[in-house]
C-alpha positions in Angstrom: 16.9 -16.7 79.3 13.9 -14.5 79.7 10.6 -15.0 77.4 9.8 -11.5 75.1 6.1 -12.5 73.9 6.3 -9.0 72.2 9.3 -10.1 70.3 8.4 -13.5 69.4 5.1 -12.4 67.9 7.1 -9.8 66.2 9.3 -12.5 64.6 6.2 -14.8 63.2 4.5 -12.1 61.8 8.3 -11.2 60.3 8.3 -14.5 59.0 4.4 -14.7 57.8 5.2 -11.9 55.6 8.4 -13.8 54.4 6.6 -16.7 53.9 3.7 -14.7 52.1 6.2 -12.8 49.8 7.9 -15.7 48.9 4.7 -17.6 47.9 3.6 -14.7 45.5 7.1 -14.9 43.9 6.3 -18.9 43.5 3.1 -17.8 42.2 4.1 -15.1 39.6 7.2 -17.2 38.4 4.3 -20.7 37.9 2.3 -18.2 35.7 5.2 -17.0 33.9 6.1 -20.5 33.4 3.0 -21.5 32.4 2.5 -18.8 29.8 5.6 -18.8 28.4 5.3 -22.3 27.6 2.2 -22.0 26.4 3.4 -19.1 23.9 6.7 -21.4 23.1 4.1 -23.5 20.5 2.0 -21.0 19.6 2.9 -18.8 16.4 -0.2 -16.6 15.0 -0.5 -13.3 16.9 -4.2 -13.9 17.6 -3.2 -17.0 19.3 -0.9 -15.7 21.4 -2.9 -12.9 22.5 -5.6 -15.3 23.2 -3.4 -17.1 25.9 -2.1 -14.1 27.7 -5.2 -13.0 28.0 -6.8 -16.3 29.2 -3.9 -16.1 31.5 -4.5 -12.5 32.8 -8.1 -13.7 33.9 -7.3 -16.8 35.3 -4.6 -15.3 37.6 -6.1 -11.7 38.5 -9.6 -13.2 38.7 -11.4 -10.9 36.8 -14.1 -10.5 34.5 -12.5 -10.0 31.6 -9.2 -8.7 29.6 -8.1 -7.4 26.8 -4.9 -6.4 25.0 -4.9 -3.4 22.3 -2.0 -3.0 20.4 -0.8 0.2 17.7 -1.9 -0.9 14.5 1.6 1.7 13.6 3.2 1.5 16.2 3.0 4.7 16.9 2.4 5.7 20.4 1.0 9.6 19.1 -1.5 8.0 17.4 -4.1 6.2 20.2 -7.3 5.9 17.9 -5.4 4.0 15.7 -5.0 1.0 18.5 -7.4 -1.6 18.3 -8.5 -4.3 21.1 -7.4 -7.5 19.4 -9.1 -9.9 21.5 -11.6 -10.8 24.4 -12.0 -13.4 26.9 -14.6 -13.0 29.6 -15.1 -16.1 32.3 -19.1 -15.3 32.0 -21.3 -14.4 28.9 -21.2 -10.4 29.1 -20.6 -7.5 26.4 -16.7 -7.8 25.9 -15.5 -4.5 27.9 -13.2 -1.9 26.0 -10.9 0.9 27.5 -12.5 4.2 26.5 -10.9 7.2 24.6 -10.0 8.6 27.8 -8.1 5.8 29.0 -6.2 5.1 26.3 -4.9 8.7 25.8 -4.0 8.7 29.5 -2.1 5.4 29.0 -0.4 6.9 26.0 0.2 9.9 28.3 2.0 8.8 31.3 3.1 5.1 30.0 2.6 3.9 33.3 0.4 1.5 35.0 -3.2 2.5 35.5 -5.2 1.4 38.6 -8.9 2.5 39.0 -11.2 0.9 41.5 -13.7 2.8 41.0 -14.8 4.1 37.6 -17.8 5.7 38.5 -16.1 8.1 41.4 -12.8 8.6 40.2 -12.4 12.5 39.0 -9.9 11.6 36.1 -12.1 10.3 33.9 -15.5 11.0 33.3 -18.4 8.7 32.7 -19.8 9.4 28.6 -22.8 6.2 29.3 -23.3 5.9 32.9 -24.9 2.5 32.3 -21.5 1.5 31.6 -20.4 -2.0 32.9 -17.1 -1.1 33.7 -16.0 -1.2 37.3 -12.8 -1.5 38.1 -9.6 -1.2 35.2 -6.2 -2.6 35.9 -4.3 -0.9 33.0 -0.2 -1.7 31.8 1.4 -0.5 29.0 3.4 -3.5 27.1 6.7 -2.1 26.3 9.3 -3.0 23.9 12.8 -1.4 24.1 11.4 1.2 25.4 9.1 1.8 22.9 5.1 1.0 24.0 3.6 -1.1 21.8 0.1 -1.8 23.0 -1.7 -1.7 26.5 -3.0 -4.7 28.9 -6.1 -4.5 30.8 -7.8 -6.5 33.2 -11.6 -5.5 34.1 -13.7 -5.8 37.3 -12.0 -7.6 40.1 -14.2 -10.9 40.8 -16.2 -10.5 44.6 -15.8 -6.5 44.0 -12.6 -6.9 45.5 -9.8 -3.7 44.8 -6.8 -4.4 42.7 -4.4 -4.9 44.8 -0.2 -4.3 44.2 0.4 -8.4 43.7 -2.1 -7.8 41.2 -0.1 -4.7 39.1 3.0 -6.7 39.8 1.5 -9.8 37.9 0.1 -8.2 35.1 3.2 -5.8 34.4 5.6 -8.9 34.7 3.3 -10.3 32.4 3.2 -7.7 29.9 7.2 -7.1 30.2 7.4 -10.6 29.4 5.1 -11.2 26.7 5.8 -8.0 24.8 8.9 -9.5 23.0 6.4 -12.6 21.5 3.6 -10.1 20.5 6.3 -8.3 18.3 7.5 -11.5 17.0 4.0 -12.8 16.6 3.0 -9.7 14.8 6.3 -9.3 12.7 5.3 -12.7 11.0 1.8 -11.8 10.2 2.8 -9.2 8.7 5.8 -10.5 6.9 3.4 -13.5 5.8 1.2 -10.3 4.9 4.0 -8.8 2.2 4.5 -12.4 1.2 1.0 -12.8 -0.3 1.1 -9.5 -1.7 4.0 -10.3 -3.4 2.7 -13.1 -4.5 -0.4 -11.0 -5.8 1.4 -8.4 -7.6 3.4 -11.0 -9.5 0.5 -12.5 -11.0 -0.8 -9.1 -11.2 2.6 -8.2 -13.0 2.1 -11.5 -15.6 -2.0 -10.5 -16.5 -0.5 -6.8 -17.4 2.4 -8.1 -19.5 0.2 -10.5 -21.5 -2.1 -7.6 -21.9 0.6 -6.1 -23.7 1.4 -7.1 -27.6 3.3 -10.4 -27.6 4.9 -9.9 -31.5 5.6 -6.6 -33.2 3.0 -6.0 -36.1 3.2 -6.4 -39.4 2.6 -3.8 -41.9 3.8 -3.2 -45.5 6.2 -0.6 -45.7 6.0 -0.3 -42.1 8.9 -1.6 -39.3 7.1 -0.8 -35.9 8.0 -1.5 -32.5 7.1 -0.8 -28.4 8.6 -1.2 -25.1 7.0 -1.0 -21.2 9.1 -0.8 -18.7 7.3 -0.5 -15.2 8.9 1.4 -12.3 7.2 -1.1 -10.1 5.8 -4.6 -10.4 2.7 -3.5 -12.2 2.4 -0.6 -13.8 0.3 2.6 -15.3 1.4 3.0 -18.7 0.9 0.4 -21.5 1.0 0.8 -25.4 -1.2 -1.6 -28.4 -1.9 -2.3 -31.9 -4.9 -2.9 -33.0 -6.3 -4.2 -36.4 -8.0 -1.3 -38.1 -8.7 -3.8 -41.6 -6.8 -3.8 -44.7 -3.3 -2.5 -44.9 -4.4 -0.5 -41.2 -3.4 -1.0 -38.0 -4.2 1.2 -34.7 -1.6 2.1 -32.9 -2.5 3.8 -29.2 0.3 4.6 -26.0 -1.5 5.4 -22.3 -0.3 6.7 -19.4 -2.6 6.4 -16.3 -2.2 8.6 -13.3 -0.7 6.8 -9.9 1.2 3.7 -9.8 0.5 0.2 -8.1 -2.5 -2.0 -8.3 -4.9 0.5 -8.7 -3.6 2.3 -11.6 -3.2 -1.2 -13.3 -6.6 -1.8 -12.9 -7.5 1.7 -14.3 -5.1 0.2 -17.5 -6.8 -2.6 -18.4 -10.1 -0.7 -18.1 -8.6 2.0 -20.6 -7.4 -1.3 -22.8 -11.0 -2.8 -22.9 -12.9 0.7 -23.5 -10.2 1.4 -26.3 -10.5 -1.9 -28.3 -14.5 -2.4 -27.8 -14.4 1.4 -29.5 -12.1 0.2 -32.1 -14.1 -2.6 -33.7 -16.5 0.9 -34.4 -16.3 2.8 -37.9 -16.6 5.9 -36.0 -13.4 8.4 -35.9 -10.7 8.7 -34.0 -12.2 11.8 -32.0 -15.5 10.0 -31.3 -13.6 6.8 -30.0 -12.4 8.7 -27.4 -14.8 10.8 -26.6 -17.3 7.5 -25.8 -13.7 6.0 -24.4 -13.6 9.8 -22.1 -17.7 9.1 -20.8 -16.8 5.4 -19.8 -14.0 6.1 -17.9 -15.6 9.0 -16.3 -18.6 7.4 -15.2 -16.4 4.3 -13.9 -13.2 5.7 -11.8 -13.1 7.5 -9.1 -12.4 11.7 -9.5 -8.4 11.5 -9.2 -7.6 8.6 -11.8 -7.2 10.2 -15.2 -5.5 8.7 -18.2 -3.3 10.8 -20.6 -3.6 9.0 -24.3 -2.6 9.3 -27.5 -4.3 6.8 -30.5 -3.4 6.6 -34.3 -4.1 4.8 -37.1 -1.5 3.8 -39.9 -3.0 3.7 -43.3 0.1 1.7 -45.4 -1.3 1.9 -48.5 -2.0 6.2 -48.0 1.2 6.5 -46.2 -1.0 8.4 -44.1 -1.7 8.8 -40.0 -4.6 10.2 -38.2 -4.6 10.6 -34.8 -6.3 12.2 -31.7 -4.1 12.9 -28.5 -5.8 12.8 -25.1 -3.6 15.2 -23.4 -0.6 13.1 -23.7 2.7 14.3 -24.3 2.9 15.5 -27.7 4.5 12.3 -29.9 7.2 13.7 -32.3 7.7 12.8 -36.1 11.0 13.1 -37.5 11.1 13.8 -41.6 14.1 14.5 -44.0 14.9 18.0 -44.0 12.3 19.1 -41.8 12.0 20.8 -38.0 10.4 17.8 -35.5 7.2 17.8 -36.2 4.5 17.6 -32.8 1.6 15.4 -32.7 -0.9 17.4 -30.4 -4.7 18.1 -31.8 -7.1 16.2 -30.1 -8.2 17.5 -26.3 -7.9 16.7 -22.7 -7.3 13.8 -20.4 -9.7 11.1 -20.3 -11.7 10.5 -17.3 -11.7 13.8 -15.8 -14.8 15.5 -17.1 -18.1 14.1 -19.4 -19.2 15.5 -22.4 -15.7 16.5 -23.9 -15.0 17.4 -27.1 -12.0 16.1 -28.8 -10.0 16.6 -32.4 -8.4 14.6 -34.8 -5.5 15.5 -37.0 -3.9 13.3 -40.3 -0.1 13.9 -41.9 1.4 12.4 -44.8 4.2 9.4 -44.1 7.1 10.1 -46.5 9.7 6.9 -46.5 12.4 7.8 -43.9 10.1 8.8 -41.4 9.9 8.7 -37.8 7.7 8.5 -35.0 8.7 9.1 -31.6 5.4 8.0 -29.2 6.4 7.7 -25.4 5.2 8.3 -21.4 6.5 11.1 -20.0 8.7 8.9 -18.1 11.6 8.8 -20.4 11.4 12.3 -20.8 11.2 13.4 -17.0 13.4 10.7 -16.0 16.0 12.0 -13.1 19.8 11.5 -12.4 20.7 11.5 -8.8 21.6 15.3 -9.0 18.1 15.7 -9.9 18.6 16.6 -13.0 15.6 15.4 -16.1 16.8 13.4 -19.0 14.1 16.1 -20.7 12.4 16.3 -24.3 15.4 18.3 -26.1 17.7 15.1 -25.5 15.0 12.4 -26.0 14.0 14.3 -29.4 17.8 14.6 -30.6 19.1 11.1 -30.3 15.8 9.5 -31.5 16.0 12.0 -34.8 19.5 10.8 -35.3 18.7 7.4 -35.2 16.0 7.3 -38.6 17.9 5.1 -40.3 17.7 2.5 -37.6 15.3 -0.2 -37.3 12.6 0.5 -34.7 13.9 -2.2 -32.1 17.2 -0.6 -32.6 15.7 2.9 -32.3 14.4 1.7 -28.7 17.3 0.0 -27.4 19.6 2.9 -27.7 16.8 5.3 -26.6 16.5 2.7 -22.9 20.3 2.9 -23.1 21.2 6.6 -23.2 18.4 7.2 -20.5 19.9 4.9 -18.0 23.3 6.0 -18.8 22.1 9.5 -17.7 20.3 8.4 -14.5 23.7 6.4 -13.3 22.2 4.7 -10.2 19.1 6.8 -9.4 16.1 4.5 -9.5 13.1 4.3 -12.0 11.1 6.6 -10.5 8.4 6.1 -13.4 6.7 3.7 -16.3 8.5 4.1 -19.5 6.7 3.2 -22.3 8.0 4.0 -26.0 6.2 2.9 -29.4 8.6 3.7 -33.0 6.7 3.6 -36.0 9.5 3.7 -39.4 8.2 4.7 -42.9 10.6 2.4 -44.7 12.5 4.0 -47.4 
């Protein structure tokens, strides 16, 4: 058997690159081993993030890497990514992919290689001072979907990224992007957790701010109801003592929902009661209440409100109305009568002007004071519950006491809206002239 020198040589380096290939698959499934044991223990996203970067730079030898994720999750939206962490193996500036790199990432969704920053024509240099060499770029993907990007920065020795290299770090993306969701799932259901928690305390301040016990008044049954669309709310009702045989009665209804308009409540609450331990009138309450909140909330927060005051003894009510929804005042053998002198919305402007009106109680009367969210409230064929109904079942119930009054008024308006959710607060105040 002849000797083939050419042949045998052939076969080693055949079995060189064998032997080479196969120790770069040892190598690739050690790292994978060793970070996905490291990420088995680990459960805060920051942590985990930590480690694949650690990872990235121990096994690409590089200066430094990164991982940005979507802050949305949405891949049109690249300036809304943000590099979560930053390991370097030497004390530098922490490097961060550019504008242009990130919208050619979210572009192609493909791996990025640049060895040279400075000469490559796709990108262009904003700060040439730029420490930036070479980038090693790979989306993480999820189902599909990309959720973030992986970078590595300036191969150690000024070496090029090589193939083995975009292998690695894709591998290492593909594998970790699975455990970033997770990770970040449970921040951010631990998030919603502690918000909960901080609307339900939220949700108890409001309700204590609201009258524990219906008031007392000669000659007088009087009663309220909140009912918040959401777990705080924007509309709230109080009495207030006003002296002798008086008591203020006042219903707002703050623009917006959530936390915010809550806050925008109680402020209305404080300004409202300071101004009521004043002898001044009605108007002038809320005009000083109108130059408080103005000077205090922002330009969009507004408060519609409507304040009384019940003198027993006189049988008699003045009030001022805010531009609320007109309360209503139901009297034997009379048309509805509509509560509306008074002026605009507090909060918008300074400097207002407002009015104040008075009418005689006669026993038998009623008055209807509510948020426009019994009135506007919607079926799920979009239909309003509207004023004309709300006005002609709460005039045919004057003969019933004011809890009553309520209870069948909450009643008939979720008997109309069937399954269609509370879309706003409902707040409702009777006031009775007994007979």
């Amino acid at each position: 058997m002849s000797f083939d020198p050419v042949a045998q040589a052939a076969q080693v380096e055949r079995l060189e690159t064998e032997n080479l290939r196969l120790r770069r698959a040892v190598e690739e499934l050690s790292v994978l081993n060793d970070v996905a044991s490291a990420i088995s223990s680990l459960s805060s996203l920051d942590e985990v993030i930590n480690l694949i970067v650690k990872k990235c730079v121990k096994h690409l030898k590089v200066a430094q890497g990164a991982v940005s994720l979507f802050e949305t999750r949405d891949a049109d939206a690249p300036l809304k990514t943000v590099v979560r962490k930053v390991r370097s193996s030497y004390e530098a500036i922490p490097l961060r992919l550019g504008v242009q790199i990130t919208g050619w990432m979210m572009k192609h969704q493909e791996p990025l290689v640049i060895q040279d920053l400075a000469s490559d024509s796709r990108f262009t240099l904003q700060d040439p001072s730029v420490a930036i060499r070479s980038i090693l770029c790979v989306p993480l993907r999820l189902k599909g979907r990309m959720i973030g990007v992986a970078a590595a920065f300036n191969k150690q020795g000024n070496e090029p990224f090589s193939e083995a290299d975009q292998r690695l770090l894709t591998i290492i993306s593909a594998q970790s992007a699975q455990v970033v969701e997770n990770a970040r799932l449970a921040e951010e259901e631990a998030e919603l957790g502690r918000l909960e928690q901080e609307l339900d305390v939220a949700r108890d301040i409001q309700i204590k701010l609201l009258p524990a016990n219906a008031p007392t008044l000669a000659g007088f049954d009087i009663a309220g109801r909140s009912l918040a669309a959401r777990q705080v709310g924007g509309d709230y009702y109080d009495f207030l003592e006003a002296g002798e045989n008086k008591l203020g009665v006042c219903l707002g209804d703050v623009s917006g929902k959530g936390i915010s308009s809550a806050l925008l409540v109680a402020g209305v609450q404080a300004v409202i009661r300071s101004q009521n331990l004043t002898e001044a009138p009605l108007a002038v309450r809320l005009s000083r209440a109108n130059q408080v909140l103005h000077a205090s909330s922002d330009s969009d927060k507004f408060a519609t409100f409507f304040y009384a005051q019940v003198d027993a003894a006189a049988r008699r009510l003045e009030y001022s109305n805010a531009g609320h929804n007109p309360p209503v005042l139901f009297s034997d053998g009379e048309e509805p009568r509509l509560l509306e002198a008074g002026g605009p919305v507090l909060g918008i402007l300074p400097g207002l002007p407002y009015e104040e009106a008075s009418v005689d109680l006669k026993p038998g009367d009623l008055l209807l004071i509510y948020s426009d969210g019994f009135s506007e409230a919607m079926n799920l064929r979009l239909e309003e519950y509207g004023e004309e109904r709300l006005h002609a079942l709460a005039g045919s119930l004057r003969e019933e006491p004011a809890e009553t009054v309520i209870d069948r008024i909450i009643a008939d308006v979720a008997d109309f809206t069937g399954e269609a959710q509370q879309s706003d607060d409902m707040t409702i105040v009777v006031v009775r002239c007994k007979r």
